[in-house]
N, C-alpha and C positions, 0 to 999 in steps of 0.2 A: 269408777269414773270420777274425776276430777268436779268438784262441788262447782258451779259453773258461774255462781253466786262469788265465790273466791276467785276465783280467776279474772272478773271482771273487779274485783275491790269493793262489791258494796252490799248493800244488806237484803235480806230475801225483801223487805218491806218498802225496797224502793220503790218509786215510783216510773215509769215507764218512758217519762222525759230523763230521770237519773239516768235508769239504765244506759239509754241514749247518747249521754253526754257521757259516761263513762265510758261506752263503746265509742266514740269517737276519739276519745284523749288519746288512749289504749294502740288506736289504730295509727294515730298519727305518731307518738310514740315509737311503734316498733316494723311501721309500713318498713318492708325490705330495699325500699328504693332510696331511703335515708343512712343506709350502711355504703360504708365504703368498702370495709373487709368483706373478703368472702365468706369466711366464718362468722362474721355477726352477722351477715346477709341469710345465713341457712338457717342461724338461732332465729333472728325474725321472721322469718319464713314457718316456721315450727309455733313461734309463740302467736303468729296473726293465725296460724289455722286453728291453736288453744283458742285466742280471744272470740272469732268468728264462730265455731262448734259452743263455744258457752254461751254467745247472743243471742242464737238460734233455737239451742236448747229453754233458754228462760222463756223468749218469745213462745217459742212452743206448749212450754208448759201454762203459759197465759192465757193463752190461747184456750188450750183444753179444759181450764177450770180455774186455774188461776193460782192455785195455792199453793206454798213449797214442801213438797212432801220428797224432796230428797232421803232417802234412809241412809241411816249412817252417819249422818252428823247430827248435831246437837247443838249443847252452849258453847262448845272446843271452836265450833266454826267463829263462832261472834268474835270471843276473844281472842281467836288468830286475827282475824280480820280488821278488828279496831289496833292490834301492834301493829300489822302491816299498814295502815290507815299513819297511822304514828311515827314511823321508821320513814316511811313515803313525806313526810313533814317534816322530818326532823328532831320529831323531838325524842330521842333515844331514853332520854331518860325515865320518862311515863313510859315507853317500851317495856323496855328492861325491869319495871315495876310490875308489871302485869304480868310480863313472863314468870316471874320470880315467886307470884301469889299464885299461880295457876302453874306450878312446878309440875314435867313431866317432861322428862329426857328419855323417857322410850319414845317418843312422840317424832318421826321424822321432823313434822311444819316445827316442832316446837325448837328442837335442836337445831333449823336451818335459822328460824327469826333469833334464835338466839345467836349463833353465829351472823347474822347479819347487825346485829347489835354490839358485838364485839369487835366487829370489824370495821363500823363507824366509830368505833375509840379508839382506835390502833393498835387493839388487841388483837395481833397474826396469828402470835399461837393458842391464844384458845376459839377464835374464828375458825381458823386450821380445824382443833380438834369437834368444834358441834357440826361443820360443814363436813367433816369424814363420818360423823355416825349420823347425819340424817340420808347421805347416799349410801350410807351401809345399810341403813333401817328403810327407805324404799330404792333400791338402786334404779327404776324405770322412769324416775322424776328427771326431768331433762333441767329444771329449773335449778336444784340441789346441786347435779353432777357439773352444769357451769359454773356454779359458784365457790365449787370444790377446787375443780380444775384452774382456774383463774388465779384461786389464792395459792394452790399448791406451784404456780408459775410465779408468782408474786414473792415466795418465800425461798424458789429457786432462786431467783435473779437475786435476792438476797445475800445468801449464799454466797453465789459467786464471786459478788461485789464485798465482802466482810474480807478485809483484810486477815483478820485472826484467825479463818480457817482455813486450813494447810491443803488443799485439794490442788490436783494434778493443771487442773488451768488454773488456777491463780497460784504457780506457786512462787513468780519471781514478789508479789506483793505479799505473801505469808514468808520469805526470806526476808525482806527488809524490815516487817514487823519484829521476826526473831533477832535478827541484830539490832533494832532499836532499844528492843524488852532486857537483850544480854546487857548494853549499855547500860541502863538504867536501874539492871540490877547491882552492877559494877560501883557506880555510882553512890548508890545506897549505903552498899557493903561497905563502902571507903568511907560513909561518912559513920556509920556507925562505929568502926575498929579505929581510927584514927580522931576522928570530930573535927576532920578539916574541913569544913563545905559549910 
């Protein structure tokens, strides 16, 4: 089960107005009725039942006694939690610090915050490659496999759009590349064997 402490962004130690206000952000946030697409409407729909199942479980566990005795996590939770805390603000670069000290790419969260970190610098392709081995490394994560999907569409449309590669629908704009490139090879060549240019 999903640390429920993580799901909501904040520390087993908060306090019960935090929780609160984190469970409100959360909800206004990703409430299904602020999508317009249908596909981020069922994402929301999915991540309000995560948000609501983690609220419930805390209060519950409060309830009974109070203390986080989630098993299974450790100090790995804190330090995913303050990058995501960090990445959530902006500031990539104390991100990316922490990740960097607390090194562990077998770690799904760790290779997902990492590719979330390289994807706020405009780094496609190695965002590409930690968002393909954190849904290799848990494929049941719905959070990892959108953020996969997204960028693997993002570097589609890329793709498409680059002139310089020669695929079947773009190929009248990879023709006029190669007759630009032949030109300019031509060009070259005449000024190197001649020196007229």
């Amino acid at each position: 089960m999903t640390d429920p402490y993580n799901v909501l962004g904040i520390s087993p130690n908060a306090s019960e107005d935090e929780i609160k206000t984190a469970y409100r952000k959360l909800s206004q946030q990703y409430h299904p009725d602020r999508q317009s697409d249908s596909v981020m409407a069922d994402i929301a729909n999915e991540k309000m039942a995560e948000i609501n199942a983690a609220y419930d479980k805390i209060m519950e566990m409060r309830r009974n006694g109070g203390g986080y005795s989630f098993q299974g996590y450790n100090n790995a939770y804190s330090i995913y939690n303050d990058v995501r805390i960090k990445i959530e603000h902006g500031n990539y670069t104390d991100a990316d610090r922490i990740l960097e000290q607390n090194r562990n790419d077998a770690n799904a969260e760790w290779n997902y915050l990492k590719g979330t970190v390289c994807l706020s610098r405009g780094w496609m392709n190695d965002a590409y490659m930690y968002f393909d081995k954190a849904v290799r490394l848990d494929p049941s994560n719905r959070e990892y496999a959108m953020a996969f999907s997204q960028i693997k569409n993002q570097r589609g449309g890329q793709m498409r759009n680059n002139p310089y590669t020669a695929n079947r629908s773009n190929a009248g704009n990879a023709d006029t590349c190669n007759t630009l490139c032949n030109i300019c090879q031509c060009i070259m060549c005449a000024d190197c064997l001649c020196d007229c240019i």
